[in-house]
C-alpha positions, 0 to 999 in steps of 0.5 A: 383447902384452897383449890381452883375450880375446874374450867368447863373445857378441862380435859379430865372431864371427858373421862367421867361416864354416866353412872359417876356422874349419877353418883355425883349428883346424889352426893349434891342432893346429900350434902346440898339438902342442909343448905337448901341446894337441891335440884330434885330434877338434877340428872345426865341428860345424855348430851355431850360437848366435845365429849364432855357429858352434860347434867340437866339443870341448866345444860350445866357442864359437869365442872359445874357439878365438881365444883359445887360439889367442892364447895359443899365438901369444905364446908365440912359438914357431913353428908 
């Protein structure tokens, strides 16, 4: 699978609430763990951007968060 990755500014990340994006994160820890990605402080910190939510590990948008999400999902080990 070969997609391109999301653009901070993209219009579909205003449509992600906080309990989705909580969600995902817990996936990351899941499925990042094998890899030694975790980031155990890794949350939404409640901040928005032009209606984008925030996660805190950096300030990070959430196309960040989706788009290492996608990584880790092609690399087709189980979570």
């Amino acid at each position: 699978m070969n997609l391109e990755p999301l653009e901070a500014h993209d219009k579909i990340l205003r449509t992600y609430t906080e309990p989705e994006v909580t969600s995902l994160l817990r996936e990351l820890h899941e499925r990042g763990r094998p890899f030694g990605i975790q980031w155990g402080s890794a949350a939404v910190n409640g901040s928005t951007i032009d209606g984008r939510l925030l996660v805190d590990f950096g300030d990070t948008s959430v196309a960040t968060l989706l788009n290492l999400l996608t990584l880790l999902r092609e690399t087709g080990r189980p979570a």
